[in-house]
N, C-alpha and C positions, 0 to 999 in steps of 0.2 A: 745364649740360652739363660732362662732364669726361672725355671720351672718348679717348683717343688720338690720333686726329687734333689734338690742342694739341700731340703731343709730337713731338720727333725720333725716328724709329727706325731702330733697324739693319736697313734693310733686303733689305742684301748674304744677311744671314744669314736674315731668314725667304724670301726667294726662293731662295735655295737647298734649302733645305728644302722647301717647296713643290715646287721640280723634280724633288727628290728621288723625292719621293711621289705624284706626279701620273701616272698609272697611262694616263691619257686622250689620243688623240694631240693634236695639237698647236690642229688648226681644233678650235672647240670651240662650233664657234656653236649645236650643240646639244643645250648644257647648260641648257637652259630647264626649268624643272620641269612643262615643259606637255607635253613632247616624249611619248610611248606609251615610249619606252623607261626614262623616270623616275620616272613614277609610277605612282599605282593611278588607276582609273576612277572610284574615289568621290570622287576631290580636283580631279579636272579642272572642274569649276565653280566649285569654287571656288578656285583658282588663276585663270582666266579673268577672274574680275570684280575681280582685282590689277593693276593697268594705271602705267605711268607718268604717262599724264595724267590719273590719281584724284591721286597723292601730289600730281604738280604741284598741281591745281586744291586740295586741300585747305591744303598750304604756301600758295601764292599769299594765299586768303582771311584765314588767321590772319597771316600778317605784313605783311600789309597798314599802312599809317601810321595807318589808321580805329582798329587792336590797340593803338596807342602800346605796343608792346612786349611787351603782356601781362605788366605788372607786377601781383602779387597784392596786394588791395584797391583795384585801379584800375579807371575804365572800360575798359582793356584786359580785365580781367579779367570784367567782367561778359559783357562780348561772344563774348567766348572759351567760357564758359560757355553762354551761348546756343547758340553756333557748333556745339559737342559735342553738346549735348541735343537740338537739331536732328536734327543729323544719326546719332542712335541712334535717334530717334525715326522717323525716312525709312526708317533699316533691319530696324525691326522688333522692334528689342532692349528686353525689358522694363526698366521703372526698374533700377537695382541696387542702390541703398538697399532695404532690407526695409520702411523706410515709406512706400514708394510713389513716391522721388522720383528724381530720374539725380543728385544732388549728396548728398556727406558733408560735413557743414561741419567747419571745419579753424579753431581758433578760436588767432587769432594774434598777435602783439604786434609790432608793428613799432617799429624804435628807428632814431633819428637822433643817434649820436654824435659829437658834440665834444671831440676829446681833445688833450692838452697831456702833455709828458714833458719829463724830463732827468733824466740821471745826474752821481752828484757819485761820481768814482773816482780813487781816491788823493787829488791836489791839484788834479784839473781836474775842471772842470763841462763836462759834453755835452748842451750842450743841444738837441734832435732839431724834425727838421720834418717836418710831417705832408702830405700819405702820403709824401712822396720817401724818409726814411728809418725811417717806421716806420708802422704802423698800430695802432689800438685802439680796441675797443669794451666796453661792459662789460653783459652780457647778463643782468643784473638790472633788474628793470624799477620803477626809480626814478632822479628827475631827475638826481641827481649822483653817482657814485661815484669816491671818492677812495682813492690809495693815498701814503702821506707817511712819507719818512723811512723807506725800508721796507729790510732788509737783501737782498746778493743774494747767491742762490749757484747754480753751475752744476749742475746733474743731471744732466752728459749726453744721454744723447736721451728721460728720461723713462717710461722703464719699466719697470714691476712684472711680471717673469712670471715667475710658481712653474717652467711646465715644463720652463723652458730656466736655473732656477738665476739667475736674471736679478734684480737689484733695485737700480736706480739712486739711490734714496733712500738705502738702507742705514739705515734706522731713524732721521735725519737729521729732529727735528722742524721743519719748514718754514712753521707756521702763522705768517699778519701775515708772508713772508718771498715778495720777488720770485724765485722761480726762472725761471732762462735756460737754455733746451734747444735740440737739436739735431733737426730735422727727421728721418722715415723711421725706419726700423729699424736697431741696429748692425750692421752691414757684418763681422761676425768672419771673420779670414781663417784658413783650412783649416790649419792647425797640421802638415801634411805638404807644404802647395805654398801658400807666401805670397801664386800668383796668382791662386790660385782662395778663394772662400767657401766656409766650413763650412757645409754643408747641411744639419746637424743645429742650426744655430740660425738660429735666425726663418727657415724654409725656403731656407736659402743667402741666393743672388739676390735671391728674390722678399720682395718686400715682405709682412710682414703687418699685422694689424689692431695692432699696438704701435707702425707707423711713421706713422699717419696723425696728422693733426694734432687730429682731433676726439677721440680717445681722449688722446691727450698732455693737453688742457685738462681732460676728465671726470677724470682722474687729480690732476691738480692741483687741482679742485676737492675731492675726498675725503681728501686732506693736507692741507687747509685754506691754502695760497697765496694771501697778497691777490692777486698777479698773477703770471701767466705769458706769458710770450716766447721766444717763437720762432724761430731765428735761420733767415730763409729762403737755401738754397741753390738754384741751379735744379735741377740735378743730383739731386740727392735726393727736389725737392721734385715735379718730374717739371714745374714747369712754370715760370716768369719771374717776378719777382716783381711786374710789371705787372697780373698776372692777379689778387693777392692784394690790390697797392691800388686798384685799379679797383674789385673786388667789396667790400671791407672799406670805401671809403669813404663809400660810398653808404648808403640806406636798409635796414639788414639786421631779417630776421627770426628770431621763436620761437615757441614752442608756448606757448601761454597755461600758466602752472601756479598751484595753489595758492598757493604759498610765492613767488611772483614772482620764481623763480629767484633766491633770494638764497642756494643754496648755491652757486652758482657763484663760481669767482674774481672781487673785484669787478672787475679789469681783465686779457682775454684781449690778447694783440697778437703781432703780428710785428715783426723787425728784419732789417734789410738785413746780410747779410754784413759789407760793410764798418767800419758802425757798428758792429757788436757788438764785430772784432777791435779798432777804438776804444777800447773798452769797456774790452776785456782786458785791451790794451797798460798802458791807465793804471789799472788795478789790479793790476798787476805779473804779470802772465799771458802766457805764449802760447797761441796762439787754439789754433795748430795742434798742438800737442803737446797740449792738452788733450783737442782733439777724438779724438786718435790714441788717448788712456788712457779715453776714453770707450767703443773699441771690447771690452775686456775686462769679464767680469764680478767680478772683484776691483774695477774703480772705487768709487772712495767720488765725495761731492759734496764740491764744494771753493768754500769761502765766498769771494767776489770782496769785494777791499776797497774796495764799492760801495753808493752807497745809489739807491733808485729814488721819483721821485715822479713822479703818475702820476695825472690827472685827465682823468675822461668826462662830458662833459654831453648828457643824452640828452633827447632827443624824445619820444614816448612817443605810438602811438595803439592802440586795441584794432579786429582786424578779423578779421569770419567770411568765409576765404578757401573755398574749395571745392576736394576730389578730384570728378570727374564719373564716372560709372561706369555701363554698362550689361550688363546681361545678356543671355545666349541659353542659355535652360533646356536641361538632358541631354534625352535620348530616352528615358533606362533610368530607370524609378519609382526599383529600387531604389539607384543612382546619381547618380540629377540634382542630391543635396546635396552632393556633394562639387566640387570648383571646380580651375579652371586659370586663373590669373591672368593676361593682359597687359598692359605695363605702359607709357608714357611719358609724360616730365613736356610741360606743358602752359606753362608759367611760362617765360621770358625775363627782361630786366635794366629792362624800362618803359621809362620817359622821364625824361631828364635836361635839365630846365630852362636848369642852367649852363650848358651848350653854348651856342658860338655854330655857329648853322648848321644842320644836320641834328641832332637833338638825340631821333632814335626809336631803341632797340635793338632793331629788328624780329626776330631770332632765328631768321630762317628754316631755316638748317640746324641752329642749336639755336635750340626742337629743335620747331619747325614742322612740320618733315620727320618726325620721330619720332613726333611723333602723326597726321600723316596717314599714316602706313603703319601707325599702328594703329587707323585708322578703315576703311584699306582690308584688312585681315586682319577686322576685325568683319566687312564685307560680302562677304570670302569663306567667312566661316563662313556667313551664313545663305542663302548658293546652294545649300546641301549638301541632297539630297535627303531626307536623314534627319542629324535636327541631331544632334553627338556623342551619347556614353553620360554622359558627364559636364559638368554647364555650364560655358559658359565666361566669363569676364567680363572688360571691357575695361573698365580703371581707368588716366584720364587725370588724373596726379597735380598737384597745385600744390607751389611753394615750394620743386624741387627747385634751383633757384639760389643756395636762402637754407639751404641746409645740410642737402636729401632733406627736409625738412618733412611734405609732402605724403604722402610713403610710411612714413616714420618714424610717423605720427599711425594711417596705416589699418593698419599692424602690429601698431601698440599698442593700437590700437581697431578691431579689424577687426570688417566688417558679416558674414563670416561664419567660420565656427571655423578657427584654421590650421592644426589638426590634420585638416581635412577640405577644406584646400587642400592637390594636390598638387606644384601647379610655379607658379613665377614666370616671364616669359618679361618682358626689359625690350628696349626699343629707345630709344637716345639720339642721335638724329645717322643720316642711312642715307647711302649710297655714294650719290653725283652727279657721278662722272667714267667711268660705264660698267660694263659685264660683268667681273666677275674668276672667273680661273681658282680660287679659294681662298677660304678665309672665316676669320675669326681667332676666336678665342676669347680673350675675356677672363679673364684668373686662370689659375690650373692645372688640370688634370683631377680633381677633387674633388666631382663626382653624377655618376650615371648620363644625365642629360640630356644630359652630353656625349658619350655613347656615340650617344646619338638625334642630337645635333649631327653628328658623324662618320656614321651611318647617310643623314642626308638628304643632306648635302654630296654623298657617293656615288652618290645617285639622281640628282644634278642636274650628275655627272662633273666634282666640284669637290672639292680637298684642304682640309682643316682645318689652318691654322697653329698652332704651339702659340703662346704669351704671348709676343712678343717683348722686351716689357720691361716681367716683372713684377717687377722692382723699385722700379716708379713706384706698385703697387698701385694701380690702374685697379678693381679688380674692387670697391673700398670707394667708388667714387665715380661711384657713379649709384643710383639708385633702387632698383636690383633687391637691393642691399647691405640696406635694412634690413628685406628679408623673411629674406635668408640669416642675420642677427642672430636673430630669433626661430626659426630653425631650420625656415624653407618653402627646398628646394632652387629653386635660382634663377640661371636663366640670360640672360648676356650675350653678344653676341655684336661684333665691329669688323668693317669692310669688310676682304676682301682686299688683297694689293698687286700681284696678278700681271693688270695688266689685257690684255682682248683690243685686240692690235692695238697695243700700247703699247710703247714699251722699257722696261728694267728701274728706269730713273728717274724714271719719268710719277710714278707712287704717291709718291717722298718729295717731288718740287717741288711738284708739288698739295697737298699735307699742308703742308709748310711755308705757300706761298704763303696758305691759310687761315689758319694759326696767325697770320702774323706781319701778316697784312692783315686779315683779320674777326673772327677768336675775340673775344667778346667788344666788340665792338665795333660803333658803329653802321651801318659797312658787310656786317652779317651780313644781305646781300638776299638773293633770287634773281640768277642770274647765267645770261646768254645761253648758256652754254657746256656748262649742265649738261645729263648724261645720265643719267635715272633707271631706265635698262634693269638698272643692276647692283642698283640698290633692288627693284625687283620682282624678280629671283630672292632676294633676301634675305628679302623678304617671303615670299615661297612656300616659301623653307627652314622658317623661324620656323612656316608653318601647318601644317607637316606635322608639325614636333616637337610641337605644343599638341596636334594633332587625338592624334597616336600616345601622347599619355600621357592624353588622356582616352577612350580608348578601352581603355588596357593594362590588363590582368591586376593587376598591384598598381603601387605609387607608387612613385617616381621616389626614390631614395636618395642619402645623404652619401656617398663613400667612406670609407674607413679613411683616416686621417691628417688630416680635415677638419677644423677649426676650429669648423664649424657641427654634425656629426651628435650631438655629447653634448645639444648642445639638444634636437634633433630625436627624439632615441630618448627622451627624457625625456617631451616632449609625449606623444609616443605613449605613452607608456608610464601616462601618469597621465590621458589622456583616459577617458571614464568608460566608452565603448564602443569598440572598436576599426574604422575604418574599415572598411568593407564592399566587398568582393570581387569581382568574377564569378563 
């Protein structure tokens, strides 16, 4: 899970905004999408069979200690699978494999590394400890990979982009060469008001796909870098750097490939802030003046007079983890091939033996919670007297802990054409502190979905917030991301902050009090306190946007300035028939 709720936000500014825009008087008790004044007659069934004590009873079961976590390739995971197929099977919903089965197999590599570092800069040796100040895995799947004696030089934050004139390499060959980079996107500030950002690069503020960490390392793997590092910031990185050795230490996954991923860098890792400015100091550097000439696109790379040795000993097992997946066929013959996807991961962090004590990372609001409100939307689709014009299929993904795995594998292998998928709809995490007046959206205004986001919010006399901090790029870190990669429009959605009955500070101490007590952590239980009344209107938004785009007139589009629509118009463009109409 990597939802917002991990981060701090400003929430002075999206409640303002919210009051701004909030058209509704004040009591608002009803805003329930069940209410005659919110919706149509055909959706009231199925809205009805949306309940908080469905989500409850479904969370309850999967994080249960029986799940040990629902680590993928574990008896968590076999159970969890059960758990699903079950309960698709109770509702009616055909296989949604085309071979007849409710599982995709998801063919995985799981690695256990062991890794050792130090740098030798200028006259001193730094020698680093693991995880406190650095992590590393190396995500070729062979027992040792070594990097020795390796030169280093800084590249900034690591990014090659033609349309913004961008190229942090600068033709700089870096092969056998440790390169050290800066988290997130360059930060360029507005050459008219030094306090604002150029919004004509990497979208101002908001983060794009150049900031994230996983494109940083693909980059580095096609300059050929023994290894790349990462200098983690929180700030930038949008989250602590607890979150990155907690997850990095442990047992990570990958997608089985031919080539055993040996084009990968052999050693990916992170570094603590601190250690890095370490680093700099004694190879005659300043951290911060460099980071500072990092933000122009005149940067060159500047070789640290540094050398990196850098050894991974890995684990190694091979395992066919599962996406679970059901369907409920169109109504309309000429229609029922084309699809509406929804989406949430299934997978948690397992069980960690080390512990002493409680030693299960039950996962319940990540993301427990996310798939039983997408078990309770499958069984408000099939209340519907007449099932949509278009199918729809509920794909419970695996391994989105271990880097979107799960949804990354059915994008790239999807069971059916994504040029005759029209939308992604993901849920990661739902509201368990009550009713809100607002609902947020992840990313910027970039498909037409969001126009259906804002239409249902309206029915249910709730405002839509825009991204309050998309510069953390929230919208690349969850599942729905690697359909919007392949170019299927694909929507996210985060809880309000404006809750009923609440003051204006209920929403960030609850967010925090999660972050800095459960995220990731084996106290991620159920809790006496929750109220999942704000989850079922969410749920109820989410079904109305699925049912209205598989019922609409044509498919759900990129906007202009989107990142994904060149994909998307190309699919279309080269599919052999063009999608079919009403």
């Amino acid at each position: 899970m990597n939802k917002r709720i991990h981060a701090t936000i400003s929430f002075a500014a999206v409640l303002s905004f919210t009051l701004a825009c909030t058209t509704a008087p004040t009591n608002l008790n009803t805003n329930s999408a069940t209410s005659d004044s919110a919706v149509s007659a055909e959706l009231k069934p199925a809205f009805a069979a949306i309940t908080a004590d469905g989500i409850m009873q479904h969370t309850k079961a999967i994080s249960a200690d029986e799940y040990e976590g629902r680590g993928p390739g574990t008896k968590g995971e076999e159970l969890t699978v059960k758990y699903l197929t079950e309960q698709y099977q109770r509702l009616g919903l055909k296989p949604g494999n085309p071979d007849g089965t409710y599982v995709q197999k998801v063919p995985l590599v799981g690695f256990t590394g062991v890794p050792t570092a130090s740098f030798t800069a200028g006259s001193k040796q730094i020698n680093l400890t693991f995880p406190q100040d650095y992590v590393a895995v190396s995500r070729r799947f062979v027992p040792e990979s070594k990097v020795e004696n390796s030169d280093m030089v800084f590249v900034g934050y690591g990014v090659v982009a033609p349309e913004y004139g961008w190229d942090d390499y600068k033709g700089l060959d870096v092969r056998g060469k440790t390169i050290v980079m800066l988290i997130n996107d360059p930060q360029v500030p507005d050459s008219s008001d030094a306090a604002k950002l150029d919004d004509k690069m990497f979208k101002g503020k908001a983060m794009t796909y150049y900031g994230r960490w996983t494109y940083k390392y693909e980059v580095a793997a096609q300059k050929g870098a023994a290894a790349a590092v990462i200098i983690h910031e929180t700030g930038p990185a949008g989250y602590p750097y607890e979150v990155v050795s907690g997850s990095w230490s442990r047992e990570n996954f990958d997608i089985q490939t031919p080539d055993k991923n040996m084009g990968r860098a052999a050693v990916e890792s992170w570094i603590t802030t601190d250690r890095a400015k370490e680093l700099f100091t004694a190879s005659g550097q300043d951290f911060d003046a460099l980071k500072k000439a990092a933000l122009s696109k005149d940067f060159k790379p500047v070789v640290l007079n540094a050398k990196a040795n850098m050894t991974v000993k890995n684990t190694l097992r091979e395992i066919n983890s599962n996406n679970v997946i059901g369907k409920l066929e169109g109504s309309d013959p000429a229609l029922k091939n084309e699809y509406v996807v929804y989406t949430a991961h299934w997978d948690h962090l397992g069980r960690d033996p080390k512990l002493t004590g409680d030693q299960i990372f039950n996962g319940a609001l990540d993301n427990a919670t996310g798939t039983a409100a997408l078990l309770e939307i499958a069984e408000a689709f099939t209340k519907l007297p007449t099932p949509p014009k278009r199918s729809i299929l509920f794909l419970a993904v695996t391994a989105e802990e271990k880097g979107l795995l799960g949804a990354k594998y059915y994008a790239e292998n999807p069971l059916y054409p994504l040029n005759k998928t029209l939308a992604n709809i993901n849920m990661d995490g739902v509201n368990q502190w009550g009713r809100t007046r607002d609902i947020t959206m992840v990313g910027d205004d970039n498909s037409t979905l969001i126009d259906l986001l804002r239409e249902a919010a309206t029915a249910q006399k709730r405002s839509v917030n825009p991204d309050p901090e998309s510069e953390k790029g929230f919208y690349y870190r969850s599942d729905h991301f690697e359909f919007a990669k392949q170019g299927v429009p694909a929507l996210y959605t985060d809880s309000g902050v404006d809750y009923e009955g609440k003051d204006a500070a209920f929403s960030k101490q609850k967010r925090d009090e999660y972050t800095n007590k459960d995220y990731h952590k084996v106290s991620d239980e159920v809790k006496p306190d929750w109220d999942l009344t704000g989850a079922v209107d969410d749920a109820q938004l989410l079904t109305t946007i699925g049912y209205r785009v598989a019922q609409a007139d044509k498919f759900p589009e990129w906007k202009a300035g989107s990142e994904f629509k060149a994909k998307r118009d190309e699919m279309m463009r080269g599919a052999s028939s063009r999608p079919s109409t009403p």
